[in-house]
N, C-alpha and C positions, 0 to 999 in steps of 0.2 A: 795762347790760352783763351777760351770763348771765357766772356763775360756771364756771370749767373744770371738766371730766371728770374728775372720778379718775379714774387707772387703771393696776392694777399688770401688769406685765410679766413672762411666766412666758416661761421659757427665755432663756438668753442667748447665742444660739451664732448661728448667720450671722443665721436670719432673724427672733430677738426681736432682736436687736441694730441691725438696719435698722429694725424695727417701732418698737423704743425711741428712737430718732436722730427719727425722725417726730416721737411724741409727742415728744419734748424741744423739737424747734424752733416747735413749734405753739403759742401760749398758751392754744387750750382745750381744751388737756388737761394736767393736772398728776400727773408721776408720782410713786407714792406707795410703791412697791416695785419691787426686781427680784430676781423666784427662780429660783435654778439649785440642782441638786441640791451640784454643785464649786463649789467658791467663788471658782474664778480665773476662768468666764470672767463671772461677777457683778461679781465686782470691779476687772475689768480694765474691761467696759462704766460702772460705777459712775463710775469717776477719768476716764475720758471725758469724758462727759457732768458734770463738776462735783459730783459727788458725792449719792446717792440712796440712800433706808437698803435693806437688804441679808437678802435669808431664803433658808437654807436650807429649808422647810419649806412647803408651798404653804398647806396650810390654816390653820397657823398667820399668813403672811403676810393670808391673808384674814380672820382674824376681827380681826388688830389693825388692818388699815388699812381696812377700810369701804367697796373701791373701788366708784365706780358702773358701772366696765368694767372686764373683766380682757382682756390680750392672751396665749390660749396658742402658746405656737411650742416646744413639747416634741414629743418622739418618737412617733407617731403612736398608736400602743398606750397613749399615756397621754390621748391628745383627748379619749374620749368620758367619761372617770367626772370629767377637769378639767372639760370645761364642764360638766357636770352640775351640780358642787360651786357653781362660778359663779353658774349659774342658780338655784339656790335659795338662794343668796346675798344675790340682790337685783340680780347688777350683768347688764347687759348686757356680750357676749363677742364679739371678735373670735379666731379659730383658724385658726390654719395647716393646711392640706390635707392628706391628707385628713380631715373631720370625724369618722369613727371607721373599726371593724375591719371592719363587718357593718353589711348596712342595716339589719337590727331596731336594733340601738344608735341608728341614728339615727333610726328613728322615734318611738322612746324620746325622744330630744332634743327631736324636733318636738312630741310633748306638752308638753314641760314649758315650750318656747318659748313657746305659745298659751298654757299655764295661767299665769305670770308675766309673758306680754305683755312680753318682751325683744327687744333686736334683737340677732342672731346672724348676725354676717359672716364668710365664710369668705375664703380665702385664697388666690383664682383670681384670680391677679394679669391674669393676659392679656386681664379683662374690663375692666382698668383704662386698657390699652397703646393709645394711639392707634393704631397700623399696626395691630395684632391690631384694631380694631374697624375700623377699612379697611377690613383684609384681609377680616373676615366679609362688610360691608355689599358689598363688590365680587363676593365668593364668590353672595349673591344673584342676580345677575345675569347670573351667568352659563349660565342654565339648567335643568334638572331631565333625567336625574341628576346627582347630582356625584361627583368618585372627588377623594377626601383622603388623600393621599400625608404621612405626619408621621415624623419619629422627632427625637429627640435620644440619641443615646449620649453615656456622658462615661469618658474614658477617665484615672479618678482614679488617685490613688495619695499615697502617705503619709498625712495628715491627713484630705483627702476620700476617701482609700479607707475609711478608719477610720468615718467618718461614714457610709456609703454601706453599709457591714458593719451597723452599731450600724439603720438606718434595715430592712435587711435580716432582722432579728431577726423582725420584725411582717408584711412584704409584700414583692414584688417587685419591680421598677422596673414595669413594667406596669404597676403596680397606686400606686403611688405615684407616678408620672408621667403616669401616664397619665390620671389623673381629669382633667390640664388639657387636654389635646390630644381627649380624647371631648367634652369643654365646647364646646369649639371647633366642633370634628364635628357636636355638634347645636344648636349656634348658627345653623351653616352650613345646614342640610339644613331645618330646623325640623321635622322629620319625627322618626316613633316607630321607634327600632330594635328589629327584629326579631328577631338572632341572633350568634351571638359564638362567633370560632373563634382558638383562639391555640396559637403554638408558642415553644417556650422550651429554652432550656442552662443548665445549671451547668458553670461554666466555670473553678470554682475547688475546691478542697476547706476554704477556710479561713469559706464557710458555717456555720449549723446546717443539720442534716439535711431534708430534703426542700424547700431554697430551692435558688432559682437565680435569677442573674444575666445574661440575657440573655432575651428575652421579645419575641413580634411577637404583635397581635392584627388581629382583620379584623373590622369591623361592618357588620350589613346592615341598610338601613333600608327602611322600608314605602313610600318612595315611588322605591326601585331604586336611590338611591345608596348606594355602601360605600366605606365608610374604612379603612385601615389603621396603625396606633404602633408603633412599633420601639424599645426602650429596653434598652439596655444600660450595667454600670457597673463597672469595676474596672482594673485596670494591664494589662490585654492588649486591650483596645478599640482597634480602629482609628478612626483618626481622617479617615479619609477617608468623604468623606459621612456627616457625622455629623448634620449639623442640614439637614434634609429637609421643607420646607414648600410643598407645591402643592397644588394645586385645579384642577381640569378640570370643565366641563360643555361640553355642545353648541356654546356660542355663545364658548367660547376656555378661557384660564387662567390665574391670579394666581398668582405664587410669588413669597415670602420668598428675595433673594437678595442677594449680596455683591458690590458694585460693585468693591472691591478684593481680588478673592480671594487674592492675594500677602500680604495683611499678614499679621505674625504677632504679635499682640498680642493675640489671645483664643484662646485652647484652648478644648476641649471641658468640659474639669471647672471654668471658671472663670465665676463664678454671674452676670457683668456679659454674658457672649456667650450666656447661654441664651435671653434675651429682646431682643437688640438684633438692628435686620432690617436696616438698611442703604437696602434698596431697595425696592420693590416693583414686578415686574413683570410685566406685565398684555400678553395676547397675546389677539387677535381672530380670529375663526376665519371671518369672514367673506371669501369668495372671489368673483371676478369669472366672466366668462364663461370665462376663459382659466384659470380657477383660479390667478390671481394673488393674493394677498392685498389686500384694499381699503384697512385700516390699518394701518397700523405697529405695532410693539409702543411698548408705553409704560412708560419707567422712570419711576417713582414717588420721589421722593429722599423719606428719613424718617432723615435721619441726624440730626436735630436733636430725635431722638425724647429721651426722659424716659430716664437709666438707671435700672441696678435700683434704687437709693435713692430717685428720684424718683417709681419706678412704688411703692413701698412709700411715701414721702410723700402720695399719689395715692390709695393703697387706706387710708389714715386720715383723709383728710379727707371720702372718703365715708362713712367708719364714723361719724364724726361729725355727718355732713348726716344721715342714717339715725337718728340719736340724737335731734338736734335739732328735726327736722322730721318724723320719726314717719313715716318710712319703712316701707310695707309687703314684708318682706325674705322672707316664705314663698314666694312663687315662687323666687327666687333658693337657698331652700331645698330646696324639690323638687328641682331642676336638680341640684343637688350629689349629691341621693339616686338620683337617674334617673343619673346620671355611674359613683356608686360603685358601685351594681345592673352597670353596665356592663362597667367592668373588675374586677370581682369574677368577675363569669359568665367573663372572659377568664381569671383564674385557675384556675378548674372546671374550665375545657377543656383548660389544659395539663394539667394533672392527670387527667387521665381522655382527653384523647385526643379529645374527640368536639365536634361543634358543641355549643354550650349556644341553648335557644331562649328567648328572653325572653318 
């Protein structure tokens, strides 16, 4: 029987705290740290979980515990010099999205990945999501082009406004949500995108200077489908049509939708309704002489899908198959860098106003 993974846990706030619950219930992995800069939401995760020793100090937590993985889930602005320190550490790195600020950062990474021969999993949960990988494999077939209709708004306040400000320091929602919803986009298309136009508001003044908090991007890709993400976040969001999941090609179209649109058990700022789909369904565009429709639409049930704990259980036990079995993880690397190249160029354009062409 192999010996468990170290591996210490950096961040302890929604998503080390889901990431940490993973490793805790898993036995091959044995946590050996958890760092947070405050030491309450350390220590509140700590007496959870049975009790785990406790650093303020990240590099210090690495030189005394040795791990063979580190989990970062800190603020974005801090991913690329943590994994860094990681990887020449010795340990392989899972991180939370997106992997840095600037794609040069991360081709900086991709060197060091290669020259250390580590595996580096990032943290595109929806690659994990059984409907999200439906939904892509059904998006297949339905054609060429495809037009990808996406947003999430989330219309936070108190605690998640606070986070959503603190995440705002560094990037957008565009740009910070958006890396998952363009993953998707060219999961779907398989195709190279060509150009990126975006428009965006500040809608508040309690930013830093030249952020904003509402953002739409449009991607064109080389074989004539385009996408568009809508993300916006703070206490004036409307909440109607906020989570917007479709796909159109020639031969019909799949949309993520809500069999019981009356409930009211998930709002838009709460992190279990960002990923749960309810339904999926699938409409055929195929017509008769009469231009009748020949199939029916089709609901899809996926209510029985993983929530977000089980999709974060889910995204560890492949970081671990990746470990064990010497997973080749550089494609899945590219993709990340092709994603942030993406909505980067979408941030250009608000700024400047003009298409960016890739």
């Amino acid at each position: 029987m192999q010996e468990p993974v170290s591996v210490l846990v950096v961040g302890c706030g929604n998503m080390g705290a889901s990431h940490a619950r993973a490793y805790h219930k898993m036995p091959e992995f044995n946590i050996v740290g958890l760092v947070s800069r405050g030491p309450e939401s350390r220590s509140k995760l700590s007496k959870e979980l049975g009790g785990y020793p406790e650093f303020g100090d990240y590099q210090q937590a690495l030189q005394e515990t040795k791990p063979q993985a580190v989990s970062i889930n800190t603020y974005p602005d801090t991913h690329a010099e943590y994994v860094r320190f990681a990887l020449e550490s010795g340990a392989h790195v899972f991180v939370e999205k997106p992997l840095a600020n600037t794609v040069e950062e991360c081709q900086k990474i991709k060197q060091l990945v290669q020259k250390y021969q580590k595996k580096l999993l990032i943290g595109y949960i929806l690659r994990v999501h059984p409907t999200w990988i439906n939904f892509i494999e059904i998006a297949h077939g339905l054609g060429k082009p495809l037009v990808m209709r996406m947003n999430l708004n989330q219309q936070s306040h108190g605690s998640t406004w606070e986070v959503h400000k603190n995440l705002m320091n560094s990037m957008s929602p565009i740009v910070d949500c958006g890396v998952h919803y363009v993953d998707v986009m060219c999961l779907m298309t398989q195709a190279k995108p060509v150009s990126v136009s975006a428009i965006g508001a500040r809608l508040t003044d309690e930013l830093k200077e030249g952020m904003y908090n509402y953002g739409q991007l449009q991607v064109r890709f080389d074989d004539g489908s385009v996408g568009w993400y809508e993300a916006g976040w703070g206490p004036m969001m409307s909440e109607t049509a906020y989570f917007v999941k479709d796909v159109i090609g020639p031969k019909g179209s799949v949309s993520i939708v809500d069999k019981n649109p009356d409930r009211d058990d998930v709002s838009s700022d709460n992190v279990d309704g960002h990923s749960a789909t309810n339904a999926l369904l699938l409409h055929h565009a195929d017509t008769d002489a009469n231009g009748a429709f020949t199939k029916q639409d089709q609901l899809l049930d996926t209510t029985n899908e993983p929530d977000h704990q089980g999709l974060c259980d889910l995204e560890q036990q492949f970081f671990l198959k990746a470990i064990r079995e010497d997973l080749d993880l550089i494609p899945h690397l590219d993709d990340a860098i092709n994603t942030l190249r993406i909505v980067l160029a979408a941030d250009e354009s608000y700024r400047t106003g003009r298409t960016v062409i890739l």
